[in-house]
C-alpha positions as CSV (number, residue, x, y, z in Angstrom):
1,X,3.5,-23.3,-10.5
2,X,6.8,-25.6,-11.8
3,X,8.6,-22.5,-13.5
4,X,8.3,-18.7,-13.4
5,X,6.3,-17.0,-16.3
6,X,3.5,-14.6,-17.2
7,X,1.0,-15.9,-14.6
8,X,2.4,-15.3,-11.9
9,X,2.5,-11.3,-12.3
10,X,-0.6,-11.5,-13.9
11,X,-1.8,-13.4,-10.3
12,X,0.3,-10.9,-8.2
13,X,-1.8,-7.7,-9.9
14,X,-5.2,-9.4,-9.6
15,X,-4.5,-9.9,-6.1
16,X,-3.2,-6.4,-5.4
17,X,-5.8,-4.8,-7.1
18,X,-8.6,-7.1,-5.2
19,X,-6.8,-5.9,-1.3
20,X,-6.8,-1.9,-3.2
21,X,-10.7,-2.4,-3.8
22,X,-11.1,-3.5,0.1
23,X,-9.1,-0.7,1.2
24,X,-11.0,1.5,-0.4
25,X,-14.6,0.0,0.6
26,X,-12.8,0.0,4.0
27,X,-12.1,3.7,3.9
28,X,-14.9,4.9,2.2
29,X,-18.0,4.4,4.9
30,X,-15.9,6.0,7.4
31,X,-15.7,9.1,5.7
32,X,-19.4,9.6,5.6
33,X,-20.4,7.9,9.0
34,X,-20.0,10.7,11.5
35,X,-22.2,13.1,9.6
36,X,-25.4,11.0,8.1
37,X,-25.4,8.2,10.7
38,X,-25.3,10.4,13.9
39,X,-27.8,13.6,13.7
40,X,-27.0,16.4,16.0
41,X,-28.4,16.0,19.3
42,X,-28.6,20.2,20.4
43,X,-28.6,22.7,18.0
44,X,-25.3,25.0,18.1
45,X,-25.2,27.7,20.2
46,X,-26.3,31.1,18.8
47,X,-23.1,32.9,21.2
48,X,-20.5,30.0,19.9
49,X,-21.3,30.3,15.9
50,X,-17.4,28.8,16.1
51,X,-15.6,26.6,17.8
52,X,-11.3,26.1,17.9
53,X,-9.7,23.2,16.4
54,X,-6.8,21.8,18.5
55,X,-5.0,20.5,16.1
56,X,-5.1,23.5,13.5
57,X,-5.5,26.5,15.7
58,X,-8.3,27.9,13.6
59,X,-11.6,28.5,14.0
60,X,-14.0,26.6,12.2
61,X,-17.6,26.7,11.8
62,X,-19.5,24.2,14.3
63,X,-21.3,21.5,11.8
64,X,-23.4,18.5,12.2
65,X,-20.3,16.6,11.9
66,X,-18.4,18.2,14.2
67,X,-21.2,18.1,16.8
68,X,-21.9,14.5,16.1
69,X,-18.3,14.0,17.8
70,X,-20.0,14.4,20.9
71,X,-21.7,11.2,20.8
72,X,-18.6,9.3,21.3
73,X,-17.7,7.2,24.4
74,X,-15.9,10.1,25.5
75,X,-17.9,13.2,25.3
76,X,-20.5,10.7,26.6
77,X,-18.6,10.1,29.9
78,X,-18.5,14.0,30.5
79,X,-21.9,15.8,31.2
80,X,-22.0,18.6,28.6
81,X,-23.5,22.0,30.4
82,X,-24.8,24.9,28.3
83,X,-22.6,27.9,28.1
84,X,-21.9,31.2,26.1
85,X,-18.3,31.9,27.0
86,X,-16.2,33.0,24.0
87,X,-12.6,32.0,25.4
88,X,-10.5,29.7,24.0
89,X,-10.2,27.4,27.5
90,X,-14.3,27.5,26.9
91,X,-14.3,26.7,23.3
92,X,-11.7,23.7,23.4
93,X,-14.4,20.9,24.7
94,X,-13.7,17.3,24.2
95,X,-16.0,17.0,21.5
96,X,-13.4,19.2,19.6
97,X,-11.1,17.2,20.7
98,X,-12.0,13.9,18.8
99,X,-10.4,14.2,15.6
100,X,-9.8,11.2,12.9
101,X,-6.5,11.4,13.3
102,X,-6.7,10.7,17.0
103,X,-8.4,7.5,16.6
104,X,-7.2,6.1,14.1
105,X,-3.8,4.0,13.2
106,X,-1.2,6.5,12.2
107,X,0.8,4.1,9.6
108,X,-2.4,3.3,8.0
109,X,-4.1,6.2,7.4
110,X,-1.4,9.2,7.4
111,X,0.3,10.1,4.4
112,X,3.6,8.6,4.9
113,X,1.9,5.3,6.1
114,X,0.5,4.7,3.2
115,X,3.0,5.9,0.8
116,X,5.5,3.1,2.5
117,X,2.5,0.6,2.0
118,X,2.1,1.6,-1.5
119,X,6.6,0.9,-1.9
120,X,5.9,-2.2,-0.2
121,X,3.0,-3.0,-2.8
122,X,5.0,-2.0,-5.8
123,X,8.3,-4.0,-4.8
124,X,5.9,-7.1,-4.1
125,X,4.7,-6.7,-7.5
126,X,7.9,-6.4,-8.7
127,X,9.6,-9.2,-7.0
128,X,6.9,-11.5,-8.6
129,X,7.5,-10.2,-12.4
130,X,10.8,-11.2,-12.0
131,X,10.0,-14.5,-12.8
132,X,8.1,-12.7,-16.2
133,X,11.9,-11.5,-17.1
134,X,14.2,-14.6,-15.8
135,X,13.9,-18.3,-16.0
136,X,16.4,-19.0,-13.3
137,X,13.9,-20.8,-11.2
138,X,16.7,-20.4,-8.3
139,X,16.2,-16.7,-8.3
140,X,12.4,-16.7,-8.6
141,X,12.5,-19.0,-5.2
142,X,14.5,-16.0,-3.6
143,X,12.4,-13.1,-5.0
144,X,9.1,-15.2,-3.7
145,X,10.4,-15.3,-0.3
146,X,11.2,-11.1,-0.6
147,X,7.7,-10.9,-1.8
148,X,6.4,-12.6,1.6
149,X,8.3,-10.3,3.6
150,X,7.4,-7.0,1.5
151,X,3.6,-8.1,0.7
152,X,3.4,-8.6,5.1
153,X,4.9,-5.1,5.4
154,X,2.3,-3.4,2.8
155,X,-0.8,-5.1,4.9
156,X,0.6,-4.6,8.5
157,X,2.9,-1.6,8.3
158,X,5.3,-2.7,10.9
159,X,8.0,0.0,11.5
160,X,10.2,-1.3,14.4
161,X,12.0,-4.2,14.0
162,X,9.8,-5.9,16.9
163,X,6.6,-4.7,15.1
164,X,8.6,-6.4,11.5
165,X,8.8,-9.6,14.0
166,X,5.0,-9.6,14.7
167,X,3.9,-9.0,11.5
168,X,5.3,-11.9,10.0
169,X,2.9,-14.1,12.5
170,X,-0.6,-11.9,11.5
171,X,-0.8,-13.1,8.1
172,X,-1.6,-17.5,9.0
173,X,-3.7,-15.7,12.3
174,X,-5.7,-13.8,10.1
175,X,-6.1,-16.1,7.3
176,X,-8.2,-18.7,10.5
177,X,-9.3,-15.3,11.4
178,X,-10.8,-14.2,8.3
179,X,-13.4,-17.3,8.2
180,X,-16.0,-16.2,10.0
181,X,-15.5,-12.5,9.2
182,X,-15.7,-13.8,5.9
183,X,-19.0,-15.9,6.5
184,X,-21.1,-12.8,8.1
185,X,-20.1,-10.8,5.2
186,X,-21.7,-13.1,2.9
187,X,-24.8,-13.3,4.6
188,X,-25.2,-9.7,4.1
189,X,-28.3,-9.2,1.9
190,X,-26.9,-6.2,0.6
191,X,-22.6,-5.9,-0.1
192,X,-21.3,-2.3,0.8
193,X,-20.9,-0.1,-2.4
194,X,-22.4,-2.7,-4.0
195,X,-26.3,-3.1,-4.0
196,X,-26.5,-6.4,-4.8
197,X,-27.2,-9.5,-2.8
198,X,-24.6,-12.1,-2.9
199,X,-27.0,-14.9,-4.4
200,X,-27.6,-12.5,-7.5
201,X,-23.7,-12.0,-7.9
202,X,-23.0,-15.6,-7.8
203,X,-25.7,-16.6,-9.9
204,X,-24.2,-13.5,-12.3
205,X,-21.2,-15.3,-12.3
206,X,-22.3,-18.8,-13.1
207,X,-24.4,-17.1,-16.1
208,X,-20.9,-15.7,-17.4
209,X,-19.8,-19.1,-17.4
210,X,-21.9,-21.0,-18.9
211,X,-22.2,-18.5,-21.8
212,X,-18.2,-18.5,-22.4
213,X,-18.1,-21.9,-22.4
214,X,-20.6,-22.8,-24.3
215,X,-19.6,-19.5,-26.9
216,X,-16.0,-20.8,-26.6
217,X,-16.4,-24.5,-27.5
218,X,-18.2,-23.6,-30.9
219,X,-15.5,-20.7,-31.9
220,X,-12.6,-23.4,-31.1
221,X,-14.9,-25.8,-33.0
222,X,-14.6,-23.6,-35.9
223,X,-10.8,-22.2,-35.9
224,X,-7.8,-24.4,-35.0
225,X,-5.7,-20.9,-34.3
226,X,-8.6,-19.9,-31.6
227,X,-8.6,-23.6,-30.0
228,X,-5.0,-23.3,-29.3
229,X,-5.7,-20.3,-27.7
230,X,-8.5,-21.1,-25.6
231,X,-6.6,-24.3,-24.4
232,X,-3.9,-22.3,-23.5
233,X,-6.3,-20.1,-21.1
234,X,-8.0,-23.2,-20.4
235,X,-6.8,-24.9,-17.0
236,X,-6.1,-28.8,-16.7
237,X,-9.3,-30.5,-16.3
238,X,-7.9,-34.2,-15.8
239,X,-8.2,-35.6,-12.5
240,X,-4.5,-34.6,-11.0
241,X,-4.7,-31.3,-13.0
242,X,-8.1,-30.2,-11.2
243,X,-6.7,-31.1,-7.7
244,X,-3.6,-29.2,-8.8
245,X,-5.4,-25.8,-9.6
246,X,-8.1,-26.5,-6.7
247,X,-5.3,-26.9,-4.1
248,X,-3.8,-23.9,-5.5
249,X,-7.5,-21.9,-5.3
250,X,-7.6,-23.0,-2.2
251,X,-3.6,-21.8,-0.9
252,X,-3.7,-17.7,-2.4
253,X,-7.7,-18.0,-2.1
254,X,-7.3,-18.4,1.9
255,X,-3.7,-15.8,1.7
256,X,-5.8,-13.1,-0.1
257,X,-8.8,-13.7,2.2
258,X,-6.3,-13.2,5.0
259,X,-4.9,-10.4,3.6
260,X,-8.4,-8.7,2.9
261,X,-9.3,-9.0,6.9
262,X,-5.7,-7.4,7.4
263,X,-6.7,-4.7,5.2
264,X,-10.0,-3.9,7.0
265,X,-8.9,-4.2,10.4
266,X,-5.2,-3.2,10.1
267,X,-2.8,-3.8,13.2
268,X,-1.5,-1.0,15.3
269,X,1.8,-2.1,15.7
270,X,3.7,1.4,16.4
271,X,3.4,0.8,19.8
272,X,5.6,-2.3,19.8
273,X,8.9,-0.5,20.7
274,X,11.9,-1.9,23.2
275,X,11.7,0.4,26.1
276,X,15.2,2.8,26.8
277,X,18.0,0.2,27.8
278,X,19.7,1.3,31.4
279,X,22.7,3.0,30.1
280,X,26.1,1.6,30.6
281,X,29.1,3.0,32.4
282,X,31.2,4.9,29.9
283,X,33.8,2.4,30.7
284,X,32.0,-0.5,30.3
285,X,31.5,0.4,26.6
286,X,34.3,2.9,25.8
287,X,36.9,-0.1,26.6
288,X,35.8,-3.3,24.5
289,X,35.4,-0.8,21.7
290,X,38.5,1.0,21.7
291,X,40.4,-2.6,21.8
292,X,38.0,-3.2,18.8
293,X,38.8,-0.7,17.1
294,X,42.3,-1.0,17.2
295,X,42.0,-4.7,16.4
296,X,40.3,-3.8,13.4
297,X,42.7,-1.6,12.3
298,X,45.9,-4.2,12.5
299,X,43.8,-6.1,10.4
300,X,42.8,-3.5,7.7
301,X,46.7,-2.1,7.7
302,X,47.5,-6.1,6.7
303,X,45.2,-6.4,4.0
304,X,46.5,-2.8,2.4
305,X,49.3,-4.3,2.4
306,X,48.0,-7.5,0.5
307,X,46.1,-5.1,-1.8
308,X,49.3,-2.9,-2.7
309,X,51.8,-5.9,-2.5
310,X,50.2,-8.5,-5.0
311,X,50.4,-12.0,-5.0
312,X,54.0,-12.1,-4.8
313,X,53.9,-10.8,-1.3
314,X,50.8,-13.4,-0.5
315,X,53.4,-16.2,-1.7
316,X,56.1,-15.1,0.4
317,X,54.5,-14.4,4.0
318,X,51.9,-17.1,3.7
319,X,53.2,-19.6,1.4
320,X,49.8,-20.4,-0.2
321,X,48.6,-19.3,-4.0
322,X,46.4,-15.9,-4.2
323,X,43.2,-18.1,-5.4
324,X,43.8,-20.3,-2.1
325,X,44.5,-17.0,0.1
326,X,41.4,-15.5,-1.5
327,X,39.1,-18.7,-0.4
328,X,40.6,-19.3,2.7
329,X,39.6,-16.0,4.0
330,X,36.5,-14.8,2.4
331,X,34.0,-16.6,4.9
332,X,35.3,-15.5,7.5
333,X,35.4,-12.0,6.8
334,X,31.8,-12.5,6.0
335,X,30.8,-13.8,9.3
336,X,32.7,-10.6,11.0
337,X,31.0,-8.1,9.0
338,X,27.3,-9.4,9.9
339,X,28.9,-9.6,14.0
340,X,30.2,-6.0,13.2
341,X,26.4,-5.0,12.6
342,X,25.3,-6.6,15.7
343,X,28.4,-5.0,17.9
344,X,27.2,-1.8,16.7
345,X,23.7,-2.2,17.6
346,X,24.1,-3.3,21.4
347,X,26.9,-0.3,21.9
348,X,24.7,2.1,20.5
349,X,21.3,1.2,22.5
350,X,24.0,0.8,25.7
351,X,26.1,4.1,25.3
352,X,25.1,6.6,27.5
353,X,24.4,9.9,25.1
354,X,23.2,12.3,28.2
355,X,26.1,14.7,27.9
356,X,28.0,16.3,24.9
357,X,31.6,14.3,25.2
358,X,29.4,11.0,25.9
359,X,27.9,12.0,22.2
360,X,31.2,12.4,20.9
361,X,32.6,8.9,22.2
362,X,29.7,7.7,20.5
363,X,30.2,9.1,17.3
364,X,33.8,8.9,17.5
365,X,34.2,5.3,18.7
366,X,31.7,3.6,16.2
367,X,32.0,5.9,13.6
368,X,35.4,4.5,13.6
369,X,33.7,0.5,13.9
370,X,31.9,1.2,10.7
371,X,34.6,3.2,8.4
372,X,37.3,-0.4,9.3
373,X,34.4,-2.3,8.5
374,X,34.1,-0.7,5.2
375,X,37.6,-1.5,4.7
376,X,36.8,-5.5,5.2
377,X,34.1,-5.6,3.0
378,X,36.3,-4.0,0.3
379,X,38.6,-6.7,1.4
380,X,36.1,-9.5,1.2
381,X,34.7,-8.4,-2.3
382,X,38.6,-8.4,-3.7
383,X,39.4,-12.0,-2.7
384,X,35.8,-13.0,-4.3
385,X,36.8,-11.8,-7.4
386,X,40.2,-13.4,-7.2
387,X,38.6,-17.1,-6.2
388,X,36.6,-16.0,-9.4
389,X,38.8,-15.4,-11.6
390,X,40.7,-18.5,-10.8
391,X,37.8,-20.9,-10.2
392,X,35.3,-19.5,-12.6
393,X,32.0,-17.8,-11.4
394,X,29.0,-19.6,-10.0
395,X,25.5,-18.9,-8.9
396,X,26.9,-19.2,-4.8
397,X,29.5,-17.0,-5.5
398,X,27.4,-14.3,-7.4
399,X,25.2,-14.5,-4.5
400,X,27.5,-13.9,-1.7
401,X,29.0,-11.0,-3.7
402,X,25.9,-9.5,-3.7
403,X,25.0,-10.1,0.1
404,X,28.6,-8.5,0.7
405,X,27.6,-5.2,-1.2
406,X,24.5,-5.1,1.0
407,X,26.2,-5.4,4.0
408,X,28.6,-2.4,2.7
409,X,25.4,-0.2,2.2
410,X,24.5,-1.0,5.2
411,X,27.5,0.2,6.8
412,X,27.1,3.3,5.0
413,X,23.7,3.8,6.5
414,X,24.7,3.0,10.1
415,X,27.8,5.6,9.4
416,X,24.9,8.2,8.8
417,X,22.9,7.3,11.9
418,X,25.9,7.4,13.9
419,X,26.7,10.6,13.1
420,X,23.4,11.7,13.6
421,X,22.4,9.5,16.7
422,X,19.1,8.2,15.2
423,X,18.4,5.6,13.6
424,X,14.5,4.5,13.8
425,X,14.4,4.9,10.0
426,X,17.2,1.9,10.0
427,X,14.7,-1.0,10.0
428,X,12.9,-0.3,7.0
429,X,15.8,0.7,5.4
430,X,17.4,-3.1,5.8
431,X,14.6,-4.6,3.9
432,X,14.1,-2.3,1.3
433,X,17.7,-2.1,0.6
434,X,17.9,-6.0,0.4
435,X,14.6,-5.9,-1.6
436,X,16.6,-3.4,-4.0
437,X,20.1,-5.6,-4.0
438,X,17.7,-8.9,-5.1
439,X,16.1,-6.4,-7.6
440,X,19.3,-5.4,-8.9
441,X,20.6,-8.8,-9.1
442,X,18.0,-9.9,-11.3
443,X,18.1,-6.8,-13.4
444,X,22.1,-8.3,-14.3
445,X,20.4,-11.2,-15.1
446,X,23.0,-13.3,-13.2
447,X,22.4,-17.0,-15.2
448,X,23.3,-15.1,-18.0
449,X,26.6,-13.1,-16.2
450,X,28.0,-15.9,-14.7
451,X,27.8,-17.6,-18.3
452,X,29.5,-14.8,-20.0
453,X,32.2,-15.0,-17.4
454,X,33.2,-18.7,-18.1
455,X,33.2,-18.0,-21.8
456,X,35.5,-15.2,-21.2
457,X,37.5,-17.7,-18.8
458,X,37.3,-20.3,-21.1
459,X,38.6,-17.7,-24.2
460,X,41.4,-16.9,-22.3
461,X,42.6,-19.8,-20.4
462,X,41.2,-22.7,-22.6
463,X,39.4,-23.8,-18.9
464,X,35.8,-24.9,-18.1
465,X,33.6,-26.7,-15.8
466,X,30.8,-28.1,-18.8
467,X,28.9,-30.0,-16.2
468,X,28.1,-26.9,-14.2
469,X,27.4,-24.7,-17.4
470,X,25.4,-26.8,-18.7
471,X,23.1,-26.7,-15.6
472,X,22.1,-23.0,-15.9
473,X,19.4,-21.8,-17.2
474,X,17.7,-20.5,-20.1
475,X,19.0,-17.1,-19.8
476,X,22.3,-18.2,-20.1
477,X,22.1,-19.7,-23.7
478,X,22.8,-16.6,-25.4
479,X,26.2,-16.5,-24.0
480,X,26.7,-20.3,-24.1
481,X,26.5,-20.0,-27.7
482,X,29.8,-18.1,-28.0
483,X,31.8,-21.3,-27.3
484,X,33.4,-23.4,-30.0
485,X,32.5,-26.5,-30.8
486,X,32.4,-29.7,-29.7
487,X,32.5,-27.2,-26.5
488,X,29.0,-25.6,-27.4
489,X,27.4,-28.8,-28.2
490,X,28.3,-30.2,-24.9
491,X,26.9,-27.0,-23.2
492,X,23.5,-26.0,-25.2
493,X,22.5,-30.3,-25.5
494,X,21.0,-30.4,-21.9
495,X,19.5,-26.7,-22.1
496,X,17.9,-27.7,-25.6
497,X,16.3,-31.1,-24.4
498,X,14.8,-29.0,-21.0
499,X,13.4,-26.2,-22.2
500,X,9.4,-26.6,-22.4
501,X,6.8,-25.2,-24.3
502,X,5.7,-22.2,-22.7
503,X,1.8,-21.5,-22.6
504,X,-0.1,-18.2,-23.0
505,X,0.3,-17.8,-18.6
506,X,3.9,-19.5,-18.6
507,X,5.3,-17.1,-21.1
508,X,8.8,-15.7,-19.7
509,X,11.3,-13.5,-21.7
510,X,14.5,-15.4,-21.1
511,X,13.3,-18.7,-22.5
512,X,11.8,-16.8,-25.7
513,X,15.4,-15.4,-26.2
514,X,17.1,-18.9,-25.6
515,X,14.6,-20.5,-28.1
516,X,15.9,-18.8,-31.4
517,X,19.3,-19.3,-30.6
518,X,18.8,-22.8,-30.2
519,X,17.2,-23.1,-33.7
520,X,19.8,-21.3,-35.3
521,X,22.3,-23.4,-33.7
522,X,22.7,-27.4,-34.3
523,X,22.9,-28.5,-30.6
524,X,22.1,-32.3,-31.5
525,X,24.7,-34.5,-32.2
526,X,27.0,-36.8,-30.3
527,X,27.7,-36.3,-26.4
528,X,29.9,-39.2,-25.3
529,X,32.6,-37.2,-25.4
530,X,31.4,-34.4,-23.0
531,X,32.6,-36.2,-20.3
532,X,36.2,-35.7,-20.8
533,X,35.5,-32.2,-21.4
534,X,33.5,-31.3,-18.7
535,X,36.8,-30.1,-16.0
536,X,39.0,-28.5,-19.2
């Protein structure tokens, strides 16, 4: 639980595999209830040996199945009279009518509902290895809170951005919910799929227990190499260790129990759409955009001009250095690009898009928006790498880089659903292109990058911040051995008297690597003098 390592991917498939096992017991009895729980209540009739699916437009033979369709609530509701008419108004009765499809949730059970569900799976999954791959417990945090978000979307298959809001509140309701759904299933004599009672599992289980431990104790009795390895496997069984792991039980037990009732009574949450904003006058719109725009563009023919002219012009006009220009600027542009996004998205539910030149202002107008927004992102990613270069890199900086490239794929995919005047693909695109920028930032390994930066900084300009170095983690002690000594000493002494001993279920990749280096290099020694060094 302190650090990132082995366990929790090995957790993260355990409990993907258990909700996959639940929707598939969910799915199963469904497939076989209409035709062996429901007998055919006429036989067919000898005129009608076919009858015409709606939904196809083929004829298809009349089965018990299909007659047992009739039984529902709404075949029920409509007296059924005998006929032999062969035409298509006479064959299409409600009974045919009733298909799966009809009454069931369409995310859930289509094709493309559950091909999202399984992305949303597979990125959750992948979110939580990160912390396999990296020790920077500072990115773990954020790739936890992604996994949230994408392990919701995988159990509730929210589309629209108010069915993204809603979903994030069914997870704690279901978890109370799930209690006494959870209770009747137990006292089931007889498990679905299974064939077992529940008192015969559990006493199963506590057989399997007692035999491994008892096994286990004499093997580790016998072989030192096997007792480290069962102690490893082997929680904590002092008294704050077993409230640690039983509180834990307890947390994911109740998430995954709430996550199981989502899986077998999934949320229909397609109909959770706005309904069609009263359209603006094309005035009302046209003008504060136009003024926009041509705001926008001032700006972007100014910072051209910045980009072309160098620092010399930045000295001239505004009288500051190109590190302070960089800084003073960067927020801001930040804040404007997330307001752009929001602009865009009230002028395009507003706009009017009834008639062909109304289209065009549309695409015209904010197509315009989003190619100057570009523009300022551009901007906004320059002056970070200038305040980089001239203040060294850091984890905050790194980070906002990364948010700003976001936001300029964003941008991108708003252009394309300007153009085309649709955009209820957009939603889902914002999280899973987030999920893939937080993906992509661990794949860089960033402890490691901004490490390698400051080396590079310090190579060339005989300048760095020790203090701050020296706080990163593991990862970043391959490239913190590159610096000379007493520099390296300084550096490696806090990372080498932090890092733990892994375990088999903390084992992570970026403290293995950091762990040799270490070794090989002599990292003890004295450390008054770091102090003086730590702001050269």
């Amino acid at each position: 639980m302190v650090r990132p390592g082995l366990g929790w991917l090995v957790a993260a498939l355990a409990g993907t595999a258990a909700l996959a096992v639940a929707a598939v017991a969910r799915a199963r009895p469904s497939t076989a209830a209409p035709a062996s729980l429901t007998p055919p209540t006429t036989p067919p009739s000898p005129a009608t040996p076919a009858t015409q699916s709606i939904a196809t437009g083929q004829a298809t033979p009349t089965t018990a199945a299909g007659q047992a369709a009739a039984t529902t609530p709404a075949a029920r509701a409509t007296p059924t009279t005998p006929t032999t008419s062969t035409t298509p108004a006479a064959q299409a009765t409600p009974a045919d009518r009733v298909t799966p499809a009809a009454t069931a949730r369409p995310d859930a059970t289509g094709a493309s509902g559950r091909a999202a569900q399984v992305v949303w799976a597979s990125a959750t999954v992948a979110l939580v290895g990160v912390g396999t791959l990296r020790a920077a417990g500072w990115l773990f945090a954020l790739c936890l809170l992604a996994a949230v978000v994408t392990g919701t979307l995988a159990l509730t298959g929210g589309r629209s951005p108010l069915g993204m809001l809603l979903a994030a509140t069914l997870p704690p309701a279901a978890t109370v919910r799930a209690l006494p759904w959870a209770v009747r299933g137990l006292r089931d004599n007889r498990p679905a799929g299974s064939g077992i009672a529940v008192g015969r599992i559990l006493t199963s289980v506590a057989i399997s227990a007692g035999l491994l431990m008892l096994f286990g104790l004499l093997f580790s009795s016998a072989d030192a190499v096997f007792a480290d390895l069962v102690s490893g496997l082997l929680p904590d069984i002092s008294v704050p260790g077993t409230i640690g792991w039983t509180f834990r039980l307890l947390l994911i037990g109740g998430g995954l129990l709430g996550a199981a009732y989502l899986v077998s009574r999934p949320p229909n949450l397609d109909g959770l759409r706005p309904g069609p904003a009263r359209p603006a006058h094309r005035l009302e719109w046209t003008l504060p955009l136009v003024l926009l725009d041509a705001l926008f563009a001032a700006f972007v023919l100014v910072q051209l001009t910045v980009l072309f002219g160098g620092s010399g012009h930045v000295l001239r006009t505004a009288g500051l250095t190109y590190a302070q220009y960089a800084r003073g600027g960067f927020w801001q542009l930040l804040a404007v690009t997330g307001l752009t996004l929001l602009v865009i998205a009230i002028a395009a539910r507003r706009a009017p898009k009834a008639t062909r030149t109304d289209r065009l202002l549309v695409r015209a107008l904010l197509g315009a928006l989003t190619a100057l927004s570009l523009v300022i992102v551009a901007s906004a990613l320059y002056r970070m790498q200038v305040y980089a270069d001239a203040y060294g890199a850091t984890r905050l900086r790194l980070v906002v880089a990364t948010v700003e490239l976001w936001l300029g794929l964003l941008f991108v995919l708003v252009g394309v659903a300007v153009v085309r005047l649709r955009a209820t693909w957009l939603p889902r695109l914002v999280i899973g292109t987030a999920v893939l920028a937080l993906l992509g930032l661990a794949l860089v390994n960033p402890d490691r990058l901004i490490a390698d930066r400051n080396v590079d900084r310090y190579l060339q300009t005989g300048r760095l911040d020790v203090g701050y170095v020296s706080g990163l983690s593991a990862d970043a002690v391959p490239a913190l051995a590159r610096l000379p000594e007493p520099m390296r000493i300084c550096a490696l002494n806090r990372l080498a008297t932090d890092l733990p001993r892994d375990g088999l279920w903390a084992t992570n990749l970026g403290r293995e690597r950091a762990r040799p280096e270490l070794d090989r290099i002599p990292v003890t020694g004295p450390t008054s003098h770091c102090f003086s060094l730590r702001y050269q």
